[in-house]
MDAnalysis code that builds the backbone (N, CA, C; Angstrom):
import MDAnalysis as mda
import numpy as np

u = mda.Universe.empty(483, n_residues=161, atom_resindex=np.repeat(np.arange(161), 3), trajectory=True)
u.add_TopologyAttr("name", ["N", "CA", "C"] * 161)
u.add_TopologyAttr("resid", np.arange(1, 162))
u.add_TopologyAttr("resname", ["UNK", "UNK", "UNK", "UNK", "UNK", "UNK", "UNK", "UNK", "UNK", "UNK", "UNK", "UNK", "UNK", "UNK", "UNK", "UNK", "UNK", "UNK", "UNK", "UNK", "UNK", "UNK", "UNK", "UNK", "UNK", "UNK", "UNK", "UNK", "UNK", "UNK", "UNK", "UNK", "UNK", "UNK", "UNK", "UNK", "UNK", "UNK", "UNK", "UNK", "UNK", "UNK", "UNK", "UNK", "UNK", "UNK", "UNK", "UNK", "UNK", "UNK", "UNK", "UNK", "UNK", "UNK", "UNK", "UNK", "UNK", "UNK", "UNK", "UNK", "UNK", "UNK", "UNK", "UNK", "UNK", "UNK", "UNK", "UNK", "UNK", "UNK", "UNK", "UNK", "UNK", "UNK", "UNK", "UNK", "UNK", "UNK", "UNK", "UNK", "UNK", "UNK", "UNK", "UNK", "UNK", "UNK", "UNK", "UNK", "UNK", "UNK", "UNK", "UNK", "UNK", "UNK", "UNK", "UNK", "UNK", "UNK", "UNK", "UNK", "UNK", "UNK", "UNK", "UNK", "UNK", "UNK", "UNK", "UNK", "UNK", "UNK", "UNK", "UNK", "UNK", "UNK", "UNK", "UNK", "UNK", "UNK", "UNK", "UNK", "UNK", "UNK", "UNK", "UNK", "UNK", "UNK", "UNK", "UNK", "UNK", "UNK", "UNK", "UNK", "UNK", "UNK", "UNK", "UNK", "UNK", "UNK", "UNK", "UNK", "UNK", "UNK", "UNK", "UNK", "UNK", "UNK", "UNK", "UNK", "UNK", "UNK", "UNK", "UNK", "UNK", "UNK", "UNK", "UNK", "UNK", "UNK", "UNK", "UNK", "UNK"])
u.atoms.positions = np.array([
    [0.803, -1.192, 0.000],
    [0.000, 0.000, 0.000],
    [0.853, 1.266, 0.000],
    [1.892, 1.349, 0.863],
    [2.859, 2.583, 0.761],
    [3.757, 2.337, -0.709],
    [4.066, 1.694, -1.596],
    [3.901, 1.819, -2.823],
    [3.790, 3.065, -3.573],
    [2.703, 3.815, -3.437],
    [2.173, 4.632, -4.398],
    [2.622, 5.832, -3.694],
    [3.012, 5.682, -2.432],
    [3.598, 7.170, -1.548],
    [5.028, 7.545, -2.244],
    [4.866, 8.727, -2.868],
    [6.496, 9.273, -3.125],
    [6.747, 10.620, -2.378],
    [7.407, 10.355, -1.327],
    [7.745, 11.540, -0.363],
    [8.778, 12.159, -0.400],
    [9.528, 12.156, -1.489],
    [10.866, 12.604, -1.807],
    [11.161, 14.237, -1.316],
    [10.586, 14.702, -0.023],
    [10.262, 15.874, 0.814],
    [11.357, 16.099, 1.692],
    [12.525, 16.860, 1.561],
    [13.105, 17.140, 2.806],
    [12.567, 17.791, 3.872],
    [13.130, 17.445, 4.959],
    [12.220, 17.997, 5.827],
    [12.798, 19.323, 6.167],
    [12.353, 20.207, 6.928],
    [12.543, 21.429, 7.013],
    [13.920, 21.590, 8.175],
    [14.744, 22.424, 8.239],
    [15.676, 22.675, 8.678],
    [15.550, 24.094, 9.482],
    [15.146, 24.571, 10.594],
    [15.135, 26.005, 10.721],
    [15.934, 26.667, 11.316],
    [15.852, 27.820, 10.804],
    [17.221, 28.331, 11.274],
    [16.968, 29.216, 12.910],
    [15.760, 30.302, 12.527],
    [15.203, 30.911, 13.377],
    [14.228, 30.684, 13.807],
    [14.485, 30.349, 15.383],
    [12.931, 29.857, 16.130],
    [12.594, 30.773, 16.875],
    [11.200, 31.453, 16.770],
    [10.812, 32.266, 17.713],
    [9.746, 31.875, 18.593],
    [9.915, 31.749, 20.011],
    [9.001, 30.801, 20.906],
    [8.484, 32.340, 21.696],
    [6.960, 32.771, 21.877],
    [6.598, 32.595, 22.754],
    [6.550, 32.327, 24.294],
    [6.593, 32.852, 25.044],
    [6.716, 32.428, 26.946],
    [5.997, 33.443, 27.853],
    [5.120, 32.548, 28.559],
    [5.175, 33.187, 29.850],
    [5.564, 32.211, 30.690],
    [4.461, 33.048, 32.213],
    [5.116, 32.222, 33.297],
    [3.817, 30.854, 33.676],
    [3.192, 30.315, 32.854],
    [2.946, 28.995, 32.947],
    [3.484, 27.716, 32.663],
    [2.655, 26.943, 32.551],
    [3.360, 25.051, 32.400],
    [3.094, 25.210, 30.939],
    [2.021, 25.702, 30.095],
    [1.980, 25.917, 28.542],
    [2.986, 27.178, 28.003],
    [3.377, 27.780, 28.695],
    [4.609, 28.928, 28.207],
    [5.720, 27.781, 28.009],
    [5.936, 27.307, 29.662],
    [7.211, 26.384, 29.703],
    [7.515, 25.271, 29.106],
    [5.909, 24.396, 28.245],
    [6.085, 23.629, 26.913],
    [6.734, 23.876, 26.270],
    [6.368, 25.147, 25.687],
    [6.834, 26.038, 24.225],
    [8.080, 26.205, 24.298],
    [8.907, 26.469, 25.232],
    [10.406, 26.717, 25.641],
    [10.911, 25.271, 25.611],
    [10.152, 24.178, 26.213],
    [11.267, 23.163, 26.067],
    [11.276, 22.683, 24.682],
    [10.076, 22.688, 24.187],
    [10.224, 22.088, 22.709],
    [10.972, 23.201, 21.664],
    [10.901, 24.685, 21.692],
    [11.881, 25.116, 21.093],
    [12.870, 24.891, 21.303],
    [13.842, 24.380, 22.489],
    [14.908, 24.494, 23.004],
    [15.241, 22.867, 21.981],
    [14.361, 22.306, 22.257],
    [15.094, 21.111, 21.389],
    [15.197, 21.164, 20.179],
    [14.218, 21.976, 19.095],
    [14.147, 21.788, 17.697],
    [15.191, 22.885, 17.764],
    [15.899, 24.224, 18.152],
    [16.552, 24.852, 18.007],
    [18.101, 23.937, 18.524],
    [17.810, 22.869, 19.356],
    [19.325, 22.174, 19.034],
    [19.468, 21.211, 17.663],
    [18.603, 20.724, 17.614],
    [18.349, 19.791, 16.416],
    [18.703, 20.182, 15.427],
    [18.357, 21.553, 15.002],
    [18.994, 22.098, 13.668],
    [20.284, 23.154, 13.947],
    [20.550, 23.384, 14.970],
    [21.653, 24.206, 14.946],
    [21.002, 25.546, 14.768],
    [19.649, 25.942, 14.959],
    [19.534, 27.485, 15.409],
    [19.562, 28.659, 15.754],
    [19.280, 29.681, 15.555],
    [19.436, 30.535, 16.408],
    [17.341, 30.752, 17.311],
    [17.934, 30.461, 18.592],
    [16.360, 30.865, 19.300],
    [15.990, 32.046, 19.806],
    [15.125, 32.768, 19.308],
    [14.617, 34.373, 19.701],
    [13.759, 33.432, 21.019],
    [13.585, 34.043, 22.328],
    [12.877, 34.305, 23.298],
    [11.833, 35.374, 23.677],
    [10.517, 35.653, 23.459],
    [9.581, 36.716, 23.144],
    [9.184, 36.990, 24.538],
    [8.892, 37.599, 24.826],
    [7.565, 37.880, 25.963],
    [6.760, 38.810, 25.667],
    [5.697, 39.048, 25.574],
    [4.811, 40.331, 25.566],
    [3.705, 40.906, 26.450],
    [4.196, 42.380, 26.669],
    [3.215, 43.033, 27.502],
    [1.720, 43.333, 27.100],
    [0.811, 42.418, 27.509],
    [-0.036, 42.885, 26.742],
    [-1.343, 43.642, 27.199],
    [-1.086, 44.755, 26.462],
    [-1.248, 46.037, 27.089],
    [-3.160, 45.955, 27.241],
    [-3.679, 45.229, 26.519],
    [-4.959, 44.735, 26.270],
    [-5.711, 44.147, 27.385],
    [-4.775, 43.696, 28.331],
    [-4.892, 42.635, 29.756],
    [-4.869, 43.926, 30.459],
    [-4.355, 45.456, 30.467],
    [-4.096, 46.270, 31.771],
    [-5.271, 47.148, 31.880],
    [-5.543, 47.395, 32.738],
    [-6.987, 48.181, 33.467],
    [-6.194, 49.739, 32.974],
    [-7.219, 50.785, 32.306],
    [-6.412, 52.110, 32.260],
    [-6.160, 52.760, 33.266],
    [-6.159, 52.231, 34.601],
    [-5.913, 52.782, 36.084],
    [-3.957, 52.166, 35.612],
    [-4.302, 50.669, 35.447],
    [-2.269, 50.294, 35.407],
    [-1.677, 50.826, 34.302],
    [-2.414, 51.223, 33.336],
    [-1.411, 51.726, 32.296],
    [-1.420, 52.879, 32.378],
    [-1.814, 53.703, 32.724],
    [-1.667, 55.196, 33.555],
    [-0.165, 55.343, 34.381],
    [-0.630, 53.968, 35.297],
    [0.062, 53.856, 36.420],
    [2.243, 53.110, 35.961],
    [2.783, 54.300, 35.841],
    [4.247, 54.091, 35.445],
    [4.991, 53.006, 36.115],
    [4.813, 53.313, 37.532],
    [5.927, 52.483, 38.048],
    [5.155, 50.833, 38.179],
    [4.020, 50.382, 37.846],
    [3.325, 49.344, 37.759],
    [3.862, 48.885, 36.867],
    [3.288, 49.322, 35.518],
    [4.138, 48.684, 34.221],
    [5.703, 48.834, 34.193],
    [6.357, 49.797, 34.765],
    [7.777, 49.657, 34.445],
    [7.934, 47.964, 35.494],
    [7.279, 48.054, 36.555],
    [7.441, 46.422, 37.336],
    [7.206, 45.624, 36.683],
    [6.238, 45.626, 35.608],
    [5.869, 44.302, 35.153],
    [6.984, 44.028, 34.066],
    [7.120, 45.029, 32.994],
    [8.489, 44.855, 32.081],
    [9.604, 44.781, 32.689],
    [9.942, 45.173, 34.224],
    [11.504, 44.254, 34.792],
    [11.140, 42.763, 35.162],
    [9.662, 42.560, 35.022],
    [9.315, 40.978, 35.688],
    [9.405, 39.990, 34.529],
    [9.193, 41.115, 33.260],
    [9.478, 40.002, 31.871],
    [10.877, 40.001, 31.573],
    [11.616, 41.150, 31.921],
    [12.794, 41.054, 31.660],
    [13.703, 40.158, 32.316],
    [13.555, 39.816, 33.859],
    [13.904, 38.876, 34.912],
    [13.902, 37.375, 34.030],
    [12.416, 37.617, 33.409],
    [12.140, 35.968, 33.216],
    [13.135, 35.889, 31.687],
    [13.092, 37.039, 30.535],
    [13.985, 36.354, 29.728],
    [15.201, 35.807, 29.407],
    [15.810, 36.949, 31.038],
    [16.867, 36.437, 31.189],
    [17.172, 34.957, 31.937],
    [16.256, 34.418, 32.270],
    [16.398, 32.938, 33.292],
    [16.081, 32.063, 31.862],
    [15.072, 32.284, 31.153],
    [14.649, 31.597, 30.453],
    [16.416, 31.399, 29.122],
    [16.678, 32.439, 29.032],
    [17.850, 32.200, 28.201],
    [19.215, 31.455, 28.448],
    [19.307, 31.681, 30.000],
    [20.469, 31.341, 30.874],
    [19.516, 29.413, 30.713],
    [18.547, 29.059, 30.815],
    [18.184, 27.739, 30.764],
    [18.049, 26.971, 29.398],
    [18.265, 27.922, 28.259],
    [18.367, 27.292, 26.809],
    [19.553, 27.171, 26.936],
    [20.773, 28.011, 27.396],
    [21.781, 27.781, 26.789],
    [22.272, 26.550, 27.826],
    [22.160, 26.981, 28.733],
    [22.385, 25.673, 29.714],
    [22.180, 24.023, 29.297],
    [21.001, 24.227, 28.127],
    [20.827, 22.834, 27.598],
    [21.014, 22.483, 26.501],
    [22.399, 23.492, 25.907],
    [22.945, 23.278, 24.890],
    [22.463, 23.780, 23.538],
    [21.514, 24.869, 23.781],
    [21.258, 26.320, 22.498],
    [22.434, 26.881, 22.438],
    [23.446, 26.825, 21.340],
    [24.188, 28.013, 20.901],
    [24.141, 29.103, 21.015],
    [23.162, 29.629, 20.064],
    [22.618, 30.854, 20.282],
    [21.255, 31.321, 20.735],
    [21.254, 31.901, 21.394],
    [20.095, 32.707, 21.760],
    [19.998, 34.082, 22.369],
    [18.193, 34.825, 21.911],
    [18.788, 36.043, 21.835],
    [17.113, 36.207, 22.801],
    [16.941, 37.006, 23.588],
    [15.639, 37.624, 23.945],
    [15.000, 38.795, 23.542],
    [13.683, 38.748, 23.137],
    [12.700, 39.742, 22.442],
    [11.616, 40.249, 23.602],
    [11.204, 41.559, 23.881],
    [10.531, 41.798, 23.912],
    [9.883, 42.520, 23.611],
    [7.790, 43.272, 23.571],
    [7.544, 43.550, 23.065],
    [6.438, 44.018, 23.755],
    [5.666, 44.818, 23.308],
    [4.122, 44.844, 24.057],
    [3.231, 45.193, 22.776],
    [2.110, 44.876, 23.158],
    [0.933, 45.252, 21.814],
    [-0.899, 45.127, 22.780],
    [-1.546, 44.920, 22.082],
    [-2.719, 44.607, 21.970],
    [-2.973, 43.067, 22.297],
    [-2.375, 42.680, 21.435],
    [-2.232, 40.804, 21.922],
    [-0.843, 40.209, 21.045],
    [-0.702, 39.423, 22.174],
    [0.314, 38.679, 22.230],
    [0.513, 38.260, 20.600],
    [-0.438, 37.549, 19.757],
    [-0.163, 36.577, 19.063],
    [0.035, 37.355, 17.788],
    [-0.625, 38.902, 17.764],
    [-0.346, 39.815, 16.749],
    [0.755, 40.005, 17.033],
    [1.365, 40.249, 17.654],
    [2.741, 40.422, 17.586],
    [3.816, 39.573, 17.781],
    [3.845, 38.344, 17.754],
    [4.388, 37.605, 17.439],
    [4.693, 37.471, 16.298],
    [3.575, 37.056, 15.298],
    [3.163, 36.953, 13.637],
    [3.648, 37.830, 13.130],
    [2.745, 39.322, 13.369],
    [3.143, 40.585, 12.530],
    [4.395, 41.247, 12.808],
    [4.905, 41.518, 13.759],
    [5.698, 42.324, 14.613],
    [7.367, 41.419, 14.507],
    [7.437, 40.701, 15.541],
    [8.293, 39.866, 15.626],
    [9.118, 39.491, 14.723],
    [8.237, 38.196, 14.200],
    [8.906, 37.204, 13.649],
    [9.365, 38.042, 12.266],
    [8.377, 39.045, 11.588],
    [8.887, 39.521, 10.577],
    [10.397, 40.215, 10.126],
    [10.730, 40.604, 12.063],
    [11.693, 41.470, 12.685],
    [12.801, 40.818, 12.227],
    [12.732, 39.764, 13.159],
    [13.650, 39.030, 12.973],
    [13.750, 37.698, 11.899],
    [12.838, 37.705, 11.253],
    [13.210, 36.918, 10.120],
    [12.571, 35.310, 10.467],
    [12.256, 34.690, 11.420],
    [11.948, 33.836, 11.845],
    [10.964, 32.828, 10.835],
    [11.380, 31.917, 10.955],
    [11.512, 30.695, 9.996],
    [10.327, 29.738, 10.606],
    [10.285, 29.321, 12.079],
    [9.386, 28.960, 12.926],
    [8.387, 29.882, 13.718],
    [7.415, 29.471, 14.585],
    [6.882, 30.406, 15.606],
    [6.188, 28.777, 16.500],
    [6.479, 28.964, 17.572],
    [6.454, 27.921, 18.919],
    [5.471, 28.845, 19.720],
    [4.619, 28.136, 19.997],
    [3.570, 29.011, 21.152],
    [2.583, 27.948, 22.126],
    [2.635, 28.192, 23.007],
    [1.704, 27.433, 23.993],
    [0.303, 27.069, 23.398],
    [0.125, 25.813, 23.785],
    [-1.462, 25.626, 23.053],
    [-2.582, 27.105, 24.000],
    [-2.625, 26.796, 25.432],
    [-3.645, 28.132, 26.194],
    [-2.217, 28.415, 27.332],
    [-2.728, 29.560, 28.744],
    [-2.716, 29.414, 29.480],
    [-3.717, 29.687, 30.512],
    [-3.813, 28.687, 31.822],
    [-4.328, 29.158, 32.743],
    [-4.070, 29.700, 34.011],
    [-2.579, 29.755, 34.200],
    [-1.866, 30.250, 35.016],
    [-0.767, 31.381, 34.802],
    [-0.284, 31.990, 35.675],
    [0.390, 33.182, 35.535],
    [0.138, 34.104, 35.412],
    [1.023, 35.074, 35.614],
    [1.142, 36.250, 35.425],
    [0.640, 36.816, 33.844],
    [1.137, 36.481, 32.863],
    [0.880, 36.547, 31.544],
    [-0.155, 35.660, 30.632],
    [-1.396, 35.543, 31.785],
    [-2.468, 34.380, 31.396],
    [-2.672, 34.402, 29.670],
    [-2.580, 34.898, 28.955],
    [-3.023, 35.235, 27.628],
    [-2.193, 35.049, 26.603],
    [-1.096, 34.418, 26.304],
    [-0.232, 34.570, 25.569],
    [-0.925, 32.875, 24.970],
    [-0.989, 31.969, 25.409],
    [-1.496, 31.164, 24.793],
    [-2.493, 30.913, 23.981],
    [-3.377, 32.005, 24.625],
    [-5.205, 32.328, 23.690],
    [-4.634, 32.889, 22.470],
    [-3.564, 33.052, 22.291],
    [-3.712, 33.467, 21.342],
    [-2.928, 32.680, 19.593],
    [-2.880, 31.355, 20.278],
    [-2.213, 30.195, 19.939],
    [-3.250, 29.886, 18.088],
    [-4.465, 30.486, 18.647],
    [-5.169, 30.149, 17.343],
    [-4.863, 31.081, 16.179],
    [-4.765, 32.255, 16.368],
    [-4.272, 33.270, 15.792],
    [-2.778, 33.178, 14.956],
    [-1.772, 32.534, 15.598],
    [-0.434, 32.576, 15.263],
    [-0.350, 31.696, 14.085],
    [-1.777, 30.031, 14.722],
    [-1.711, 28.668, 13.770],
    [-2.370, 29.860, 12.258],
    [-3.386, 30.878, 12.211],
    [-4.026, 30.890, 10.970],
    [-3.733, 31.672, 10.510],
    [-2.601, 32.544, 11.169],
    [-1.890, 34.106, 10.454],
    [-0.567, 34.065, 10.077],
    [0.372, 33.288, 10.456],
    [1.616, 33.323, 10.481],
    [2.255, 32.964, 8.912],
    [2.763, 33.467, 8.242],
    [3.925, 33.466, 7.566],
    [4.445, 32.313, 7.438],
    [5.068, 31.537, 7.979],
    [6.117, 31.208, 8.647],
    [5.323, 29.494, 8.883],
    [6.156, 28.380, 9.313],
    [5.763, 27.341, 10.154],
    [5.494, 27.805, 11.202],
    [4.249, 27.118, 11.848],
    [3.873, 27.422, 13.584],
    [3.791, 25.733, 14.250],
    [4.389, 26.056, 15.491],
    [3.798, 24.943, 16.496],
    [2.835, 25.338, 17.164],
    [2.062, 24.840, 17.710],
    [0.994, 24.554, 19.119],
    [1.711, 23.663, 19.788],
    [2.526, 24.060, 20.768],
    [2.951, 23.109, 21.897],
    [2.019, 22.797, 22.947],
    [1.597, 21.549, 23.128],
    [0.914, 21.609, 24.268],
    [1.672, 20.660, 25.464],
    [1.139, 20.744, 26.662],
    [1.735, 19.795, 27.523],
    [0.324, 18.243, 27.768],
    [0.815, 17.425, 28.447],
    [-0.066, 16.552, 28.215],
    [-1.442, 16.417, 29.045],
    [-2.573, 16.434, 29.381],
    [-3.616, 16.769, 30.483],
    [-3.474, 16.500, 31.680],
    [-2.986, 15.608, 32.268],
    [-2.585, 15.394, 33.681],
    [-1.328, 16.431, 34.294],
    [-0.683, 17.069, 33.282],
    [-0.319, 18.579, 33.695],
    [-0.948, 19.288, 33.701],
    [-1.546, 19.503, 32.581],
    [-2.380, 20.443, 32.084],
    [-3.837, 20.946, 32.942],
    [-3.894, 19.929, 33.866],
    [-5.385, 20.365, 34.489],
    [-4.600, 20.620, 36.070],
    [-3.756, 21.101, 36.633],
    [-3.094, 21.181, 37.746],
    [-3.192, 22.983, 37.914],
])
């Protein structure tokens, strides 16, 4: 029956992976599985976070020293998050951040265009964290993007914790 299959398809090689993260167990999918397809091919991995300004009450975005806290709290995390790719053997890696309206527009539009990005890695949802929303917007990235996209998800017996 496989006979008639001619798959003479290389498979894709990427160069630039741009993952997506917050601070959930579906952010922290998206990071481990970029971290591996970005060793696999010899990569370079962009690290994103985004403020998304769409999530803030106009009392916090008024409010300066609130948001300047929350962008040293993404900045904290890209730097741990990078210090833990390279730790597991990413070459290169570089951290992005960004703020918009939603997360997943700017990933697609913003981002990846930025930097050229070849992939886009994103959490299937989240329901935890600080940055609850970066995953909702997982549908958006699969039907807009340019580019190859993952939906990383983790498996349900994490996933419902």
């Amino acid at each position: 029956m496989t006979e008639d299959l001619n798959l003479n398809i290389e498979p894709m090689h990427f160069q630039k992976i741009l993952v997506g993260v917050d601070e959930s167990q579906q952010g922290h999918v998206a990071l481990a599985n970029a971290i591996h397809q970005a060793i696999e091919d010899d990569a370079t991995l962009y690290i994103a976070s985004i403020l998304e300004l769409g999530e803030l009450s106009a009392v916090d975005v008024l409010n300066l020293p609130a948001v300047q806290m929350m962008q040293d709290n993404l900045a904290a995390n890209l730097d741990r998050y990078k210090a833990y790719a390279e730790s597991h053997g990413v070459k290169q890696v570089e951290v992005v951040y960004d703020s918009g309206q939603r997360a997943g527009e700017v990933l697609v539009d913003v981002l990846a265009p930025k930097i050229g990005a070849d992939l886009i890695i994103i959490g299937a949802h989240s329901k935890k964290g600080f940055w609850e929303s970066l995953g909702s917007q997982a549908v958006y990235v699969a039907r807009h993007a340019k580019v190859s996209s993952m939906i990383a998800r983790c498996d349900t017996a994490v996933d419902a914790e």
